[in-house]
N, C-alpha and C positions, 0 to 999 in steps of 0.2 A: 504493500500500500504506500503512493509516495500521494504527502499533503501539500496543497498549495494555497494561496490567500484568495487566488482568483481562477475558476476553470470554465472556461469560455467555448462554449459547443458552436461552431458556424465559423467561416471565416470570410463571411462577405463583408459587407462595408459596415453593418452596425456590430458584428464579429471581428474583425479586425481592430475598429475604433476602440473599443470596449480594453482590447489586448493591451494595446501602444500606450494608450492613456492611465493603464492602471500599471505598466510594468514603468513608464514612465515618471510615477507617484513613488516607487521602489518596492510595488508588491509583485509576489513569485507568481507567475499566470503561465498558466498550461492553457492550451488551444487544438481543438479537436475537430476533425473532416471528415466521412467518408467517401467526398467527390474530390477532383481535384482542387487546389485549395485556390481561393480569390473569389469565389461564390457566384450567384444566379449572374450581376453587373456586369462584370467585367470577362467572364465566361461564356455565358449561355442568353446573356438579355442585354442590358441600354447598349454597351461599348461594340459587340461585333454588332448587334443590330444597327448600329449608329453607320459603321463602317458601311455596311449594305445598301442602306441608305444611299450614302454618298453615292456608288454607283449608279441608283437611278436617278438621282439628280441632275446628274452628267448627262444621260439619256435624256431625260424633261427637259432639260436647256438646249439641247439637240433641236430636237422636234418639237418645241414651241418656238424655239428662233430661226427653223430653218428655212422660213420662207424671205421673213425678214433681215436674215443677215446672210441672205446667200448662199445658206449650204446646197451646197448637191444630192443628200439623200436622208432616211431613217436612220437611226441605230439602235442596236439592243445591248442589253450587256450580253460580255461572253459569262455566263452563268459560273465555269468551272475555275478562269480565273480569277475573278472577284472571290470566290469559296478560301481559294487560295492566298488572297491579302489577306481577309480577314484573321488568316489562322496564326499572322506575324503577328496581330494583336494579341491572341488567345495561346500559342502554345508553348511559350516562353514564362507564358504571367503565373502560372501557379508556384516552378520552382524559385522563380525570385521571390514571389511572394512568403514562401517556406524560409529561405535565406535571411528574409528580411526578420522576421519572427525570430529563427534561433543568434542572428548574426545581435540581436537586443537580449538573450537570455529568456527567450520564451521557448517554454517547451513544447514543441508540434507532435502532436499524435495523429497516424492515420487509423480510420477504423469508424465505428456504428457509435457511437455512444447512448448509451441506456443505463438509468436510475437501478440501482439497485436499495437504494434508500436515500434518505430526503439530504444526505449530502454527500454524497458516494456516486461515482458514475465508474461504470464500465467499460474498456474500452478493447474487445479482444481480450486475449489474457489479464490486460493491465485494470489494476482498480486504482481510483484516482477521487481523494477526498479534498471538499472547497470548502474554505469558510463559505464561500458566494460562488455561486455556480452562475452565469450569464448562458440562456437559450435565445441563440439569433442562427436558426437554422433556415428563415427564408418562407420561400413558397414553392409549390409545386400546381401542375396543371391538374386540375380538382377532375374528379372522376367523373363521367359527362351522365353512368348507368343508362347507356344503350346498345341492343344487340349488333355483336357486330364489333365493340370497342378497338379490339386488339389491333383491326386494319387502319386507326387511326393517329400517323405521330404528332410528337409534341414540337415545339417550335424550337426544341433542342436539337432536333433532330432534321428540323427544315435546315439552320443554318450549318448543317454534314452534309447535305445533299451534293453528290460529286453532277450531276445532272436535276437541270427543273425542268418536269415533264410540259406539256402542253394544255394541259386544262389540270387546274387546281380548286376543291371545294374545303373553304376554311367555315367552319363550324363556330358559330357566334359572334355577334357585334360588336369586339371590343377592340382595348389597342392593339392584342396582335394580329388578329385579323386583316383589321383593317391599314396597319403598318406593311404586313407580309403580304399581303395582295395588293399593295401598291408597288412594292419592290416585285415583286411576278409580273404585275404588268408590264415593267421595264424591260425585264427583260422575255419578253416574248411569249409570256405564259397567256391562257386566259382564264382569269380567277371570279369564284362564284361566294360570294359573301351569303350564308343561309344563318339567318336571325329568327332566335324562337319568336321572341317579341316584336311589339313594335317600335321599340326606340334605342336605337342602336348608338356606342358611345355614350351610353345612361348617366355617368359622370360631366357630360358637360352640359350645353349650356344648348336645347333642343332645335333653334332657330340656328343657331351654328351648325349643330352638326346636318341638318338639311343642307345646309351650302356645302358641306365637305362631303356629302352623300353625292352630290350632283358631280361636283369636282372627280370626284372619284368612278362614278359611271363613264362619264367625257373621257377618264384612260381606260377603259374598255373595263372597266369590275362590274361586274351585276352583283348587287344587293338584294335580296329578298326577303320581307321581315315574314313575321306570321307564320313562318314556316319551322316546325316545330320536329327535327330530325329523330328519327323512330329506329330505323335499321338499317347498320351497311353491309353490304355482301359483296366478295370478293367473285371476280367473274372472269375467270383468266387471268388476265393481265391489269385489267380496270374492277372498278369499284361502283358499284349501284348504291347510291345515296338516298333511301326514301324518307319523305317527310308528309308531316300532316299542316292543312291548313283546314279550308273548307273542302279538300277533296286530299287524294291521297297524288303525291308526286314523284317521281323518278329522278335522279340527275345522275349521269353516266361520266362518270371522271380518272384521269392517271391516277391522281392523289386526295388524301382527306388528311387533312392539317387542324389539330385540337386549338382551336382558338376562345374556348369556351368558359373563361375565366381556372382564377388558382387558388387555393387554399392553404392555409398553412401547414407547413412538414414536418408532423409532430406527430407522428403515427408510429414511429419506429423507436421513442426515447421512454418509453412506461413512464410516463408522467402522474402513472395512479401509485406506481414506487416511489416516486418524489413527493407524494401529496403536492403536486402541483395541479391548482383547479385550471379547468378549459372551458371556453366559452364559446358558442357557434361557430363566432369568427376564427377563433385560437385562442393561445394563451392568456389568459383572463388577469390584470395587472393595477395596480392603483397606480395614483398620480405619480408615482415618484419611479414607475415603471418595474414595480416588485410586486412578487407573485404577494396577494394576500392568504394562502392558506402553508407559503411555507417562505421565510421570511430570506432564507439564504439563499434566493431565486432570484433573480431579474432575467427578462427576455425584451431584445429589443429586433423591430424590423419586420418581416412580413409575416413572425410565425407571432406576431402578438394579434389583439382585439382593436389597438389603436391606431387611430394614426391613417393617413391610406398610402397605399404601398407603394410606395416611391421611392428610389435611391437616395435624395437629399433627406426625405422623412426618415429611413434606416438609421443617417448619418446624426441629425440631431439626437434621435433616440438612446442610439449607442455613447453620444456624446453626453448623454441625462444621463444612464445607468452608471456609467463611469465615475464621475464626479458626485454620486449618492454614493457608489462602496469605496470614495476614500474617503470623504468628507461627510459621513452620514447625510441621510434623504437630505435633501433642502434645494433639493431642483426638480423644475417642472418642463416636460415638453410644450413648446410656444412652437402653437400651429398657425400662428396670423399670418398669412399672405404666402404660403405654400403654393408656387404653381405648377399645372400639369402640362404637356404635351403631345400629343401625337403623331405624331411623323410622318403622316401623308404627304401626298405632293400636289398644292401645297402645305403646310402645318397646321394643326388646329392647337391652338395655347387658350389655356384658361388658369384661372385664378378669383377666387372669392364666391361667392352668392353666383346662382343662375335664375334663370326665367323665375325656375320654379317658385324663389323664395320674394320675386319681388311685389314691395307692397307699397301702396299709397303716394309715404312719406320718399318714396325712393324716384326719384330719375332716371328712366333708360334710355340711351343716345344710343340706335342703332345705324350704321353707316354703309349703302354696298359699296364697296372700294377696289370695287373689279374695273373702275376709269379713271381711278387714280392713276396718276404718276407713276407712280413706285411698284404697280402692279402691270398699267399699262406696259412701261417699257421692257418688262418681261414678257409678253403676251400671257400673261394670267388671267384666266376667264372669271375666276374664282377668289374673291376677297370680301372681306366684311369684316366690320368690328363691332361689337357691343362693351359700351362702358355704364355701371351703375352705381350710382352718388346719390347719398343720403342727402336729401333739400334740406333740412336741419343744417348738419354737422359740416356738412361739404369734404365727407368722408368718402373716400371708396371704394365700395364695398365690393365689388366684381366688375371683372375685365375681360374680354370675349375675344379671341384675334386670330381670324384666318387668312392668311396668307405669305407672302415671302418673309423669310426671316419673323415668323411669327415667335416661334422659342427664345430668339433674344430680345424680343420690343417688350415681352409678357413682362421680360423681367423688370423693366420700369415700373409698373404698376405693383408688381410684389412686392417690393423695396418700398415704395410708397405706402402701400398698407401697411405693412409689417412695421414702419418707421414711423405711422401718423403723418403722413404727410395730406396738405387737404388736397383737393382736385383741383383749385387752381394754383396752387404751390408748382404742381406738375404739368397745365397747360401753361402756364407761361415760364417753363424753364424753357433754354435755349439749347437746340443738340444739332447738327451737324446737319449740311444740307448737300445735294440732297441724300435721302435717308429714309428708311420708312422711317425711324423714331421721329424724325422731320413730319409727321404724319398724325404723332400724338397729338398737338397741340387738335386738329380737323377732327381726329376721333371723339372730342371730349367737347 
């Protein structure tokens, strides 16, 4: 049995955080994986997605300029060597990330780890006691429970693909889907977005995500809401996808991609060994992000109850849990002006309140900005902004932005919330022209 002050299950970014910051204070932290280490970000989700990205950007500035700046033809990406940059990002980063760990005096164990009691964890042969045990194991694509499951990968497994077939059916409305069937389009796929419901992208802001629906049909995705997937069968070579709406339907495809949301990965750590309680969402936590049924617990990132699962939200969390086990509780996660994005082409960014929540006292300044400037000179058919300020306060409280460089314009408004800043503090600041930020001042 060897004991430590701090033993840390996960090594993504609210696992890592957690490590650095508390070996950095001069407590002894063990750090535990059974994937490769650097976790869901920078392995299997934001950083190589990000990269993929980039490729079809190259392709959408192609052939939305090509008429206008004189190209001579289309292009696709080549699918297998794009597969091939990405993995410069991806197959170097676990063992520096191990290096980095022991090269500070943290000790890396690989392996499953599981509770053997409420402050003992398992790890393979090895037993490994915490004063604080930190569970930041992440998420996984949540089980979809339909016949058929096994012919459908996860979006781990899209970005392996050595080839992307010809027609792709991605299974729900959300970021991946609708990310990884923008990037198919580019490069030569034709992808079928099948939505149980009716409102796809349910996290943002629903007058938005209409414009990024259309956006997104104009690169050849078909969308289909209402359509509620029943059974896949394997038929030679392809894949029969049926779904129910008001009749029953077929769709005949190379591929089926789980795009279907994730749930936290906390099925394999006996967390009823730990007396650690779980909550629908996951690991169930009070403010100070410790478990309340056993006190030598913290869990931060996509396997807790809080927060929504975002790389920077991991990052705070992990940075909470930290500064509680060396300085006892006396920190809070601050979710004010957390924004999100999407990655379409072009990007949907939000941050604050949507439609849903606005009332009365509230101002919405809705914009289409698809003859703007800064979307014009692109040939971007697709732009809009929604900003929403409290008449009271000249606070504000939600920010809507679809189009070029929409992930870094977001970020003005998040700062601003986050920092109190009022809504005209922010239209009459001055930024760069031109620019879309140049753009803030017209949106608001």
């Amino acid at each position: 049995m060897k004991k430590y002050d701090v033993v840390v299950i996960g090594t993504g970014t609210a696992g890592s955080t957690v490590a650095h910051k508390c070996n950095s204070a001069g407590k002894n932290v063990a750090i535990i994986d059974h994937r490769p280490f650097g976790g869901t970000c920078a392995l299997r989700g934001c950083d190589p997605k990000k990269v993929l990205v980039g490729g079809a950007e190259l392709v959408d500035w192609n052939n939305r300029m090509k008429e206008t700046a004189g190209l001579d033809r289309d292009t696709t990406i080549n699918w297998t060597s794009l597969i091939s940059f990405k993995r410069t990002f991806t197959q170097a980063f676990p063992d520096m990330i191990e290096k980095n760990f022991t090269s500070h005096g943290i000790d890396a164990y690989h392996g499953l780890a599981c509770f053997s009691d409420d402050k003992t964890i398992e790890v393979g042969d090895d037993q490994i006691e915490g004063d604080y045990i930190v569970i930041a194991t992440g998420s996984k694509p949540r089980e979809l429970n339909i016949l058929g499951e096994e012919h459908i990968i996860t979006s781990d497994e899209f970005m392996e693909l050595e080839n992307l077939p010809g027609n792709v059916v991605f299974l729900g409305g959300g970021y991946i889907s609708f990310e990884f069937a923008n990037i198919a389009a580019r490069a030569g796929s034709k992808p079928l977005i099948l939505q149980r419901g009716e409102n796809p992208l349910k996290t943002f802001d629903s007058d938005m995500v209409d414009v990024a629906v259309e956006a997104s049909k104009d690169a050849g995705i078909d969308v289909l809401t209402g359509h509620k997937v029943t059974k896949i069968e394997k038929k030679g070579n392809l894949y029969e996808v049926t779904t129910e709406n008001e009749k029953q339907n077929t769709f005949t495809t190379d591929l089926v991609v789980h795009g279907g949301g994730r749930s936290a990965n906390i099925d394999e750590l006996g967390l009823d060994k730990g007396n650690v309680e779980v909550h629908k969402k996951g690991i169930a936590v009070n403010e100070y992000m410790q478990s309340p049924s056993n006190p030598r617990v913290y869990a931060a990132g996509d396997c807790t109850e809080e927060g929504p699962q975002l790389t920077p939200v991991a990052g705070l969390q992990g940075d909470t849990v930290a500064e509680n086990i060396i300085k006892g509780n006396n920190k809070q996660v601050d979710y004010t002006g957390i924004p999100a994005v999407v990655f379409t082409l072009p990007p949907l960014a939000s941050v604050g309140i949507t439609k849903d929540d606005v009332k009365d006292t509230h101002e919405v300044i809705y914009n289409d900005r698809s003859s703007w400037y800064s979307s014009k000179r692109l040939n971007f058919n697709h732009a809009a902004s929604k900003i929403i300020i409290d008449k009271q306060t000249d606070k504000i409280l939600g920010a809507h932005i679809l189009g070029p460089e929409a992930e870094e314009v977001i970020n003005i408004f998040a700062m601003a919330m986050r920092y109190g800043l009022n809504a005209s503090d922010v239209k009459n600041a001055v930024f760069t022209y031109p620019s879309v930020c140049s753009d803030i001042e017209h949106m608001m």
